[in-house]
Every structure is written in C-alpha cells, then in structure tokens.
Steps between C-alpha positions, in 0.01 A plus 500: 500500500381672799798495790340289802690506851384297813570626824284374855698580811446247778319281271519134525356298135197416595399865496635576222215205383206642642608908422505362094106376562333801749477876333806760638410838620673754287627668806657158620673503133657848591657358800605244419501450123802268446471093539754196516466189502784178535411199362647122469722565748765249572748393787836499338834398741837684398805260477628690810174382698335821521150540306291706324164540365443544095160568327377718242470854579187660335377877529279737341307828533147423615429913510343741240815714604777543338800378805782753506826443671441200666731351740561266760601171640298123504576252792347151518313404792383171643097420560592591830589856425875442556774630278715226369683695228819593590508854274236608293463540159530848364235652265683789334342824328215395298187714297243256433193583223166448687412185510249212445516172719778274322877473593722656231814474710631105554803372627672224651637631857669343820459607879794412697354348817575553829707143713187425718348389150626146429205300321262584223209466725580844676455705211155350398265783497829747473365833416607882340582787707499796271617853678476782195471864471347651170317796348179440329489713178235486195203345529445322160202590315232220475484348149399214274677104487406405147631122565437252177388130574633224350497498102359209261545500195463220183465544143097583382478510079735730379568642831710435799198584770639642823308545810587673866380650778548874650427567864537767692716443848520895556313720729393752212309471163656457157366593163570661193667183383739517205642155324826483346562144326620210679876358534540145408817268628673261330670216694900659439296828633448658181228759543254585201277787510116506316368829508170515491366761671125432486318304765126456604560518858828697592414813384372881667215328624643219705435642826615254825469551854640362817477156456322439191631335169473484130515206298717556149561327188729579198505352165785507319583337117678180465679649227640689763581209712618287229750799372692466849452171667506184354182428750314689696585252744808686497386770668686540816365766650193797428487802587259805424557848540212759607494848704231667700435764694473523903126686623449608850606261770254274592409519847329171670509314822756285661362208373344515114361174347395507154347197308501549115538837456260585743602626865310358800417802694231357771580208770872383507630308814857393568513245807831247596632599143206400277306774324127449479277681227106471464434162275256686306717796421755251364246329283371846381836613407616173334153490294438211702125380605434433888177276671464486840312239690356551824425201649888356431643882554749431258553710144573347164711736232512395126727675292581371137799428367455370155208548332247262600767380791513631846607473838299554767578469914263422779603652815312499837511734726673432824724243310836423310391184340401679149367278192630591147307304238392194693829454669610616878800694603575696805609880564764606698231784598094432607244724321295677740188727537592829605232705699305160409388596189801576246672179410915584491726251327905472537631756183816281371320170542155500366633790185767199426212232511326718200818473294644855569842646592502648827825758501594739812658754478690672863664878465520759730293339770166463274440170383280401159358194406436448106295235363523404152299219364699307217354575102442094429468621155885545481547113552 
C-alpha cells in the first residue's frame, strides 16, 4: 500500500473539499505536498473544568516525492484564524513513499484548548495549522494500478465459473500478462490453491492503459471444489494471482476521461464540479445509437442492455428534466449546446442512466474519470 500523508497549511475543510475536485499544479505539489485533515471533532470537558477538542487525525502524502525528514508542529485554529490550542502537536521524523490521494495515517488525537473556549459552538469550523520542514527526495516512477472489480462466481456444469474485472487506476500501460492460479478461502481461512496457469485473456497480450479494463473469467472443476469445500458456497474469499510488466509512462492531461476502453480526447468541460462530455462521443464509445431532433432540440440515446431490451434517454438541450423510457427524472446538471452546435451532457449522470459504473480516480494532481458499462450477461 502506497504511504499517503496530508498536509495544507492555513487550510480550513472546505478547501480541502474543493482542492480533491479541481486539478493541482505539480509545482504547487512540490511546495506544499503534505495534507491533513481533522474530522468529527468533538467538545469534550475535563473533570477539572478545562476542555479540549478530540477528532480523528488523518494525513497522507499527496506528492510524487518521496518526503524526507519531515518535521514540525500542528496547532488548531478557530474559523476565525485564532489559535485555541494551548501546545501543538508534534510531528516527529518521518520518510513518506510518494503518494496517491488517500490517508494512510489515522488516529484519534486531543487539542488542549485554550480558557476563552467554554462551549462547543466555538470550535465549529476549528481548523489545522501545520508548520513542517522536509526534503523532497525521489520522484516515483509513473506505473500501472491493475485494480480487480468485484468477483461472481456460481457453479456452471462441471465447473465452478468465475468472473472479474481488471482496470487499470495507474498512469502507465501494463501488458505482458502472466496468470498464476487463483487462491480460494474457506470460512476458518483455509486457503486452497488451483494452478492452472492457462487463461484466454491474462496472458502476453493483455495490454491495458490508463484507465481501461478487462473483463475475466476462470473455470475451474467441481471436482476441485467438491475435494475442499463441502459447497462452493463455502467459499469465503477469491483471489487470483497474475504479473505484468510496466511500459513507458503514459503521459496525458490533467483531466483524462475514458468511456469503455476508449479515451475521449476532443471537448471535455468541467464547470461548478460537474464534468460535461459531447453526448455523441458517449454514445459512440458505449456502442450506443444517437437521433437528434431539431424542432424539439433535444437528443435521444438507445443503448441495449439485453438483447432485444434497451434503455434509451431523451434529453433536451437547455434542460435537466431528462426522460428514460417514458418516465421523467431530473439532473442535478442541465445539458447544454456548446458553441450552439455540440450538445454536452453531465459525465457521472447521464453514463449512470445507461447502466455504467462511473469510477474517478485523483493522484498527483491529475484526475481520471473511467466509465465501465456493466456485462448484463454476468446476471
């Protein structure tokens, strides 16, 4: 697990909000590359009468860097910029491995406050005040996230059938996949190992980029199954075991959206939060079809689901109200004609109304957006 320290000097919350949802300069991350953050914090009273603050302490690495010798001190503040810790608390001599944007480091910790601080209402908004000194050493090397999806699995025939999903989180390409067997748990933990080492998909030709995924299924003999569970509903937990290899680092922009494999490269907008792509690029990528009528300026997109099922959205332009097979619902987000002639829909929504997983993915100050539409053949 890749260490992740948090460190924003002067910050109060709410920033640290909005820096998780705008891209980060790389130069800003060499600055300042270290973020905390205090959360459900709490008023407590001593028996003496004296009082202190207590919430959960959590800090990672935001940088590429590798964070050598760091030191320093963390005072809390009120949303008036006013100390109200009495001492600090001490960070002593740390490295930290580059980081992603996650909290690795947790803990429970109390601020001693200050006697002008007598009700719980004067540390609402109570914020971090970090002072540090640190070297930055290595930067890490961009590489692959080969992250698995959720596994299914049921019995098929003679087999137990096993299906998954790889995608790749990273910022570089994998390939040259090799497959090792998969590890199957029992419920008092008892791991058993099946071998096989032949698979259709993982294999040298496997190749995954930034943001694009693999679907995977393994098929192993009930004779198997039966010779170390009683069930296969036994089966606590599965695991399967693969390598690859790392190409060059993939370079992109600081914000990458890819829709089923295939990377949107032309008109992306990102306005109050909500990311907007080109309708028809969506429906292009998701093998979707798109109509467009004039005189309503609105778009329908049909994409099937099952075979001889779909589901298909009607969405006017200038609007929120959105119809998905006959019936009305309303977007946090209006499509909109940009330049008056490209209709561009909200990303998370509209991919979510056409039955697809919409992940992000935040590291280093780039941000990617992965859309996966769900396999209703696995069902």
């Amino acid at each position: 697990m890749v260490k992740m320290v948090r460190l924003l000097a002067c910050l109060a919350l709410t920033f640290f909000i909005l820096f998780a949802s705008v891209p980060v300069s790389l130069a800003s991350l060499e600055k300042n590359p270290l973020l905390f953050e205090f959360t459900e914090v709490k008023f407590v009273t001593k028996p003496d009468g004296s009082h202190y603050a207590q919430g959960y302490l959590n800090w990672g690495n935001l940088s590429p860097y590798e964070i050598i010798e760091l030191k320093g001190s963390i005072d809390l503040l009120n949303k008036q910029g006013q100390k109200i810790s009495t001492k600090p608390k001490y960070i002593e001599s740390y490295n930290l491995d580059s980081g992603t944007s996650g909290y690795d480091f947790f803990e429970l910790v109390d601020f001693d406050l200050v006697p002008s601080v007598t009700n719980p209402k004067q540390i609402e908004g109570a914020y971090l005040k970090p002072t540090y000194t640190f070297t930055l050493g290595k930067k890490a090397k961009l590489r692959p996230d080969i992250v698995p999806g959720g596994i299914t699995f049921g019995p098929s025939g003679d087999t137990l059938s096993i299906k998954t999903i790889l995608i790749n989180h990273g910022e570089a390409t994998a390939s040259n996949f090799k497959y090792s067997g998969i590890s199957l748990t029992d419920q008092n933990g008892m791991v058993h190992f099946y071998s096989e080492t032949n698979h259709d998909v993982i294999n040298s030709s496997l190749r995954l980029e930034p943001g694009q995924f693999a679907r995977v299924s393994f098929q192993i003999p009930m004779n198997f199954i039966n010779s170390k569970f009683n069930s296969f509903q036994d089966i606590f937990t599965i695991k399967f075991s693969f390598t690859h290899e790392n190409s060059a680092p993939y370079k992109d922009t600081a914000l990458s959206v890819t829709v089923n494999n295939k990377k949107l490269n032309d008109l992306i907008l990102v306005e109050n939060d909500v990311t907007y792509v080109p309708l028809r690029d969506l429906a292009d990528a998701l093998g979707a079809t798109l109509q467009w009528d004039d005189s309503t300026q609105s778009a329908t997109i049909t994409k099937e689901t099952y075979p001889g099922s779909a589901i298909w959205i009607t969405i006017p332009a200038g609007s929120n109200r959105f119809i998905i097979n006959n019936y009305p619902v309303t977007a946090s987000a209006k499509a909109k004609l940009h330049n008056n002639t490209i209709l561009v829909v909200p990303l998370r929504e509209v991919a979510e109304m056409l039955e697809c997983e919409v992940i992000f993915v935040h590291k280093w100050g780039q941000k990617s957006i992965i859309v996966i539409p769900y396999d209703f053949s696995e069902d």
